[in-house]
C-alpha positions in Angstrom: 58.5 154.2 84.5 58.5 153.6 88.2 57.3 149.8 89.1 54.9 149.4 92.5 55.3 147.1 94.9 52.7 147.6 97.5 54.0 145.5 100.6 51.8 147.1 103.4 50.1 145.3 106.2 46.6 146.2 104.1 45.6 147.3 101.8 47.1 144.1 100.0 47.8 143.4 96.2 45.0 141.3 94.2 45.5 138.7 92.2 45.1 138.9 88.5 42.4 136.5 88.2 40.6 138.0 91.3 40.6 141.8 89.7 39.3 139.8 86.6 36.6 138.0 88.2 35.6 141.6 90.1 35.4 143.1 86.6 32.6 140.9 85.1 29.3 142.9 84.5 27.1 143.1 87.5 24.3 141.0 88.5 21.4 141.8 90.8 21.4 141.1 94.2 18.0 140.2 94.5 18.2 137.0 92.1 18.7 133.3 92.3 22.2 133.5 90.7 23.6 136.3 93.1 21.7 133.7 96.0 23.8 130.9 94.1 27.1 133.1 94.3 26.1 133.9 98.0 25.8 130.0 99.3 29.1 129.4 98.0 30.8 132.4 99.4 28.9 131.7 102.7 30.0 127.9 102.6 33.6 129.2 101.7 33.9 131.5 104.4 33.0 128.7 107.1 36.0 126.6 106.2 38.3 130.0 106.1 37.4 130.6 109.8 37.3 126.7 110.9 33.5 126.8 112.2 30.4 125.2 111.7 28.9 128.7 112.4 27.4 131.5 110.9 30.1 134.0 109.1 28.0 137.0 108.4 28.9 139.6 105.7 29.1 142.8 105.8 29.6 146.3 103.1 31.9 147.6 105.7 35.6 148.1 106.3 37.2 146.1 109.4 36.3 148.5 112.3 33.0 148.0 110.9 33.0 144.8 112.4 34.4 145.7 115.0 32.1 148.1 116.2 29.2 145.6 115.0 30.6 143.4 117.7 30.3 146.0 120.0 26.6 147.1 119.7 24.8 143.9 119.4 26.7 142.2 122.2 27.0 144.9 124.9 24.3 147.6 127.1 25.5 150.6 128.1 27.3 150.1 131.2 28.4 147.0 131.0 31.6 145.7 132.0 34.4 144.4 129.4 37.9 143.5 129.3 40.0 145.4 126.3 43.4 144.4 125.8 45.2 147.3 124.4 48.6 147.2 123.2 48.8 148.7 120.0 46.7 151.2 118.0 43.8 149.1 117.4 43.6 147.7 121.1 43.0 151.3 121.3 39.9 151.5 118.7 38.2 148.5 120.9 38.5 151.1 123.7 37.1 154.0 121.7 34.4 152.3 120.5 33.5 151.0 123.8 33.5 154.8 124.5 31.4 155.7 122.3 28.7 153.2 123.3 29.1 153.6 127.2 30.2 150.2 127.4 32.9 150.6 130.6 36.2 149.2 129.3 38.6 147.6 132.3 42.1 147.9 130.3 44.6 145.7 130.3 47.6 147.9 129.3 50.3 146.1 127.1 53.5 147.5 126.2 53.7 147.7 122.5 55.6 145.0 120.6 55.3 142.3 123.8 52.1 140.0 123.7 49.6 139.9 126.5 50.2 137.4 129.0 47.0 135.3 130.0 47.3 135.7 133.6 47.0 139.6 133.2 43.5 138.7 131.5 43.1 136.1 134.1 43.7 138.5 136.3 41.8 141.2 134.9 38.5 138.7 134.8 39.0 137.7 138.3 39.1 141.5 139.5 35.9 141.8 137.5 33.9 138.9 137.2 30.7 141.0 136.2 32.9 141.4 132.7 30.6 140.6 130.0 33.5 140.1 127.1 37.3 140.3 126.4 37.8 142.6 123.5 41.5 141.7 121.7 43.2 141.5 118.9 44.4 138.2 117.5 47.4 139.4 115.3 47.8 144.0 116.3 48.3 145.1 113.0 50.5 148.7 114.7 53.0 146.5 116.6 52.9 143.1 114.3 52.5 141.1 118.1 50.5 137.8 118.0 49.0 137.9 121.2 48.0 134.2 122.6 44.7 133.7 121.6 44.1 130.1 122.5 45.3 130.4 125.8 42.9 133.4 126.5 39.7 131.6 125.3 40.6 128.6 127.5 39.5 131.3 130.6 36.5 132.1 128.6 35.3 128.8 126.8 33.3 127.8 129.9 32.0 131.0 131.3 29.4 133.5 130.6 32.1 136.1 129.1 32.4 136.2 125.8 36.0 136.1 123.8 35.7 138.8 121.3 38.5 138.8 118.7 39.6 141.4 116.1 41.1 138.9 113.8 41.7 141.4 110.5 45.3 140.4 109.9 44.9 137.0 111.6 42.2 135.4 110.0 44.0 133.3 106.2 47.4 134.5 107.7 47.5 132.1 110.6 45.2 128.8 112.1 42.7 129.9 114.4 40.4 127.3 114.7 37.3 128.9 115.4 34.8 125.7 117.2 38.1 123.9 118.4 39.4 127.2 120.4 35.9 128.5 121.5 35.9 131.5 120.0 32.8 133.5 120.2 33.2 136.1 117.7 35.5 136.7 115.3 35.7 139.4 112.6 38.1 140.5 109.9 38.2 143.0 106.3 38.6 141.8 102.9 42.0 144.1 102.1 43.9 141.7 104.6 44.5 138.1 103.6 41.8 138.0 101.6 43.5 139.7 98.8 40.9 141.9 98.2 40.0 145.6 98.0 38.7 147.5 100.8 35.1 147.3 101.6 33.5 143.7 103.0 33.7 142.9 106.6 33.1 139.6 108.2 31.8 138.3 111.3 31.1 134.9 112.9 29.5 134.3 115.8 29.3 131.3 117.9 25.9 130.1 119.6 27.1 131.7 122.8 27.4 134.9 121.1 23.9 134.7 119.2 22.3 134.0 122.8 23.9 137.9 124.0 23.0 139.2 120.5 19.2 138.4 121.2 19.2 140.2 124.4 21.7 143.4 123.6 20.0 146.7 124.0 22.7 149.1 122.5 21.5 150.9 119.2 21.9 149.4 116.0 20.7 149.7 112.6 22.8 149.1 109.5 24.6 147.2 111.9 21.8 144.9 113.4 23.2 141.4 113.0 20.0 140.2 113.7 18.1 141.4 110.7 21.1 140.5 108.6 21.6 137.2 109.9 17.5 136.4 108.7 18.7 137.4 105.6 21.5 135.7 105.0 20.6 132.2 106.0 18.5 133.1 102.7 21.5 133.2 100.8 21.2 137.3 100.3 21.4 140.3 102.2 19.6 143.2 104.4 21.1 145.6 102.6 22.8 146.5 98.6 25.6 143.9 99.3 29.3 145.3 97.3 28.7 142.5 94.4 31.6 143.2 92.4 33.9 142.6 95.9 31.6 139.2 96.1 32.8 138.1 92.9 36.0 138.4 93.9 36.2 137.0 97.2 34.3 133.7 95.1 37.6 133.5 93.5 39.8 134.2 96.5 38.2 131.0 98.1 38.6 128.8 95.1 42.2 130.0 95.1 43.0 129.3 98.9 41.3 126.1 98.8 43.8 125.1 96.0 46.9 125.8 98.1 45.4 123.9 101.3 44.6 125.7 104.6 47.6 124.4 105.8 49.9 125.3 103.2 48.4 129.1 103.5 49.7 129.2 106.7 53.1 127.6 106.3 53.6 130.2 103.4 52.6 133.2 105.9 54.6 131.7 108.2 58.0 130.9 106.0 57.8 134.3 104.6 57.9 135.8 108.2 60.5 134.1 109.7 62.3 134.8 106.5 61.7 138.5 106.8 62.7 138.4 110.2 66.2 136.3 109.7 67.2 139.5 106.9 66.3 142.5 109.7 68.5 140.4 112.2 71.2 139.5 109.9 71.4 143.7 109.4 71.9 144.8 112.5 68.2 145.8 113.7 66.0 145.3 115.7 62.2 143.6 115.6 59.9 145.4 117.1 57.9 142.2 118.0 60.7 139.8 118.9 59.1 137.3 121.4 55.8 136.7 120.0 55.7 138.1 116.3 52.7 138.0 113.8 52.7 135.9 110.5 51.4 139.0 108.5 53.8 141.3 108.9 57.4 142.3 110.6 57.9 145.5 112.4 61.5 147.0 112.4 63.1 149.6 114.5 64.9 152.1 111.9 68.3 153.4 112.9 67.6 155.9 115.4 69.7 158.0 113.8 67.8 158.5 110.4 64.5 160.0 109.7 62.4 156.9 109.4 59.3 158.9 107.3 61.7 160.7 104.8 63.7 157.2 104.4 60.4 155.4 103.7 58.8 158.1 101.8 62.2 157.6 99.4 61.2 154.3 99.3 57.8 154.4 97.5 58.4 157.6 95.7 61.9 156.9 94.2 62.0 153.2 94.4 58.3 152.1 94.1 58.1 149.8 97.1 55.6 150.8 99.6 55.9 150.0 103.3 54.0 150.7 106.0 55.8 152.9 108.3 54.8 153.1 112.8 51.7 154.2 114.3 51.1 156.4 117.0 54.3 156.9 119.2 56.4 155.2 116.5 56.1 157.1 113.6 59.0 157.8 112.1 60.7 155.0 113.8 59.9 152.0 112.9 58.9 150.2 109.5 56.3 147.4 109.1 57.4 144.9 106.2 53.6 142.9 105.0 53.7 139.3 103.9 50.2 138.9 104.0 47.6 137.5 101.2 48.9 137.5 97.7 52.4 137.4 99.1 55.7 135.3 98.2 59.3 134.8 98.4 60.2 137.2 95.7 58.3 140.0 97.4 60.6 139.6 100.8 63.2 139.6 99.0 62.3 143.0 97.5 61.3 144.5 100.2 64.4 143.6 102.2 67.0 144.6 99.3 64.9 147.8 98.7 66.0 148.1 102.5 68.5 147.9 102.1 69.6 150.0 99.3 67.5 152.6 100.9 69.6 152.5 104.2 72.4 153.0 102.1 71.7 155.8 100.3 70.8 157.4 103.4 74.4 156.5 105.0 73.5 153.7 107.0 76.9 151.4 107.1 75.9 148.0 106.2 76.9 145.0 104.2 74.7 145.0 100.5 73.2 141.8 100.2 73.3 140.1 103.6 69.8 140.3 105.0 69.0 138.9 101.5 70.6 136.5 101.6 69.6 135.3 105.1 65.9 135.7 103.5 67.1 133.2 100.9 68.4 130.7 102.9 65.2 131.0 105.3 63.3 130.3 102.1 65.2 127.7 100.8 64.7 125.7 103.4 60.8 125.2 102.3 61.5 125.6 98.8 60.0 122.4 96.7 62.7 120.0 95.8 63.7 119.0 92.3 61.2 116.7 90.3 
């Protein structure tokens, strides 16, 4: 018998109680008890994202959302800013693409953050820009790009700040209302510890004011419809109930650890992660500005990074996300996001390191977990 430990950037594990709660019978949507379920979800979600706002809800995975933000805030041919540096900096510009909304790039070089004055820039070379299109937390690279600094060029402006927050939003604060954030979405198989398949969105008023007036095609994806809906307490559409159920309980069980505390843990368990790659002798690939969710790591160059973390999950049941793009093969992305704790870095870093041994890679057993250990003692709860 082969024991799985599924440590990847998403999807996440689920907590016990949460696959319990999604396995109670269904209920129909179109009743007072699923409306019932719906307000408290909805109320839930608005203290998740820090807003007074709407947080709409979609049956959708993440680019869902994303490209929802696209079509009800954009025309064809207008102008936005898209701030690519990693793989999904490169779906915003895609699915600007696809739309014919003209994307102004700011290039990024993968694992460094965006610096504001190259959006700065960007928005004074183009002040016709009608958004800036970024990722709070790039997934591919596991950079934190400077969010709050970004929507201080924004806040008082026609332009909106758009944000791709999938593996930001439960992982780290981003106060919605207190930053200016316009719109902000993320996917249930993130940090909220829950299968694929719901996407949220919220929008500020600044953003409901473009919605009204956007002229791009949009159906399924017509926040406007949805939105009349939902401040009924249901949906436009058959809503994923079962996932519903579950997030109920994911709220209840992040409100019991405190808002605060969910991003101390996130944050503990990252620099923990990233003392035991440093303390072996490799490198981060995000070393300046790195992302509570997860810790990318460059793999010897020397071994063949798929084949090492194939041997990994097949032969030693722990599943890591390897590089995308230009960096498969070469790099490893270690997840400590969601339903994640101490005792999960410290099996994904001594599965690391047993792995790199078995593959010839010279290195002392033990020593990046035990600078995890003393990382994580550091916030461990004192004796009682």
């Amino acid at each position: 018998m082969l024991k799985r430990y599924l440590l990847t950037p998403g999807p996440t594990p689920v907590p016990p109680e949460v696959l319990l709660r999604m396995a109670q019978p269904l209920i129909h949507h179109r009743t007072a008890e699923f409306s019932q379920l719906f307000a408290e979800v909805q109320e839930g979600l608005r203290w998740l994202f820090q807003t007074a706002q709407e947080v709409l809800i979609l049956a959708a995975s993440g680019t869902g959302a994303m490209e929802a933000a696209v079509v009800n805030t954009c025309a064809a041919g207008d102008t936005v800013i898209v701030v690519n540096g990693g793989k999904f900096g490169e779906r915003w510009l895609k699915i600007c693409q696809a739309f014919a909304v003209q994307a102004v790039e700011v290039k990024v070089e993968w694992g460094q953050a965006v610096r504001g004055s190259a959006v700065a820039q960007a928005l004074q070379a183009h002040p016709e820009a009608r958004a800036v299109l970024l990722q709070a937390s790039e997934t591919s690279t596991t950079v934190l790009h400077p969010v709050e600094e970004i929507a201080a060029l924004t806040r008082n402006t026609d332009t909106l700040l758009i944000v791709d927050g999938i593996t930001a939003v439960g992982a780290t604060d981003m106060p919605m209302d207190r930053w200016g954030l316009d719109l902000v979405v993320t996917g249930s198989q993130k940090a909220l510890m829950l299968p694929p398949g719901l996407a949220f969105i919220a929008l500020s008023p600044k953003a409901w004011s473009r919605i009204e007036k956007a002229t791009l095609p949009r159906f399924y994806f017509d926040l406007r419809r949805e939105a009349t809906e939902q401040r009924n307490h249901t949906t436009a559409y058959t809503p994923a109930i079962s996932l519903l159920n579950g997030l109920h309980a994911v709220l209840q069980l992040l409100r019991q650890e405190g808002r605060d505390h969910v991003f101390a843990r996130h944050a503990r368990l990252a620099a923990a992660t990233r003392a035991a790659v440093q303390a072996l002798g490799l490198r981060l690939l995000a070393p300046e500005h790195p992302s509570p969710a997860a810790t990318g790591v460059w793999l010897p160059a020397d071994l063949n990074g798929a084949r090492l973390l194939s041997y990994m999950r097949e032969r030693m049941g722990v599943d890591l996300a390897g590089g995308q793009g230009h960096l498969k093969g070469k790099v490893a992305r270690v997840a400590h996001i969601g339903y994640a704790g101490p005792f999960d870095v410290l099996t994904a870093i001594s599965a690391l390191e047993m792995a790199l041994s078995r593959f010839g890679w010279a290195l002392e057993l033990g020593r990046g977990v035990r600078a995890a250990e003393e990382v994580l003692l550091e916030g461990w709860p004192a004796l009682g």
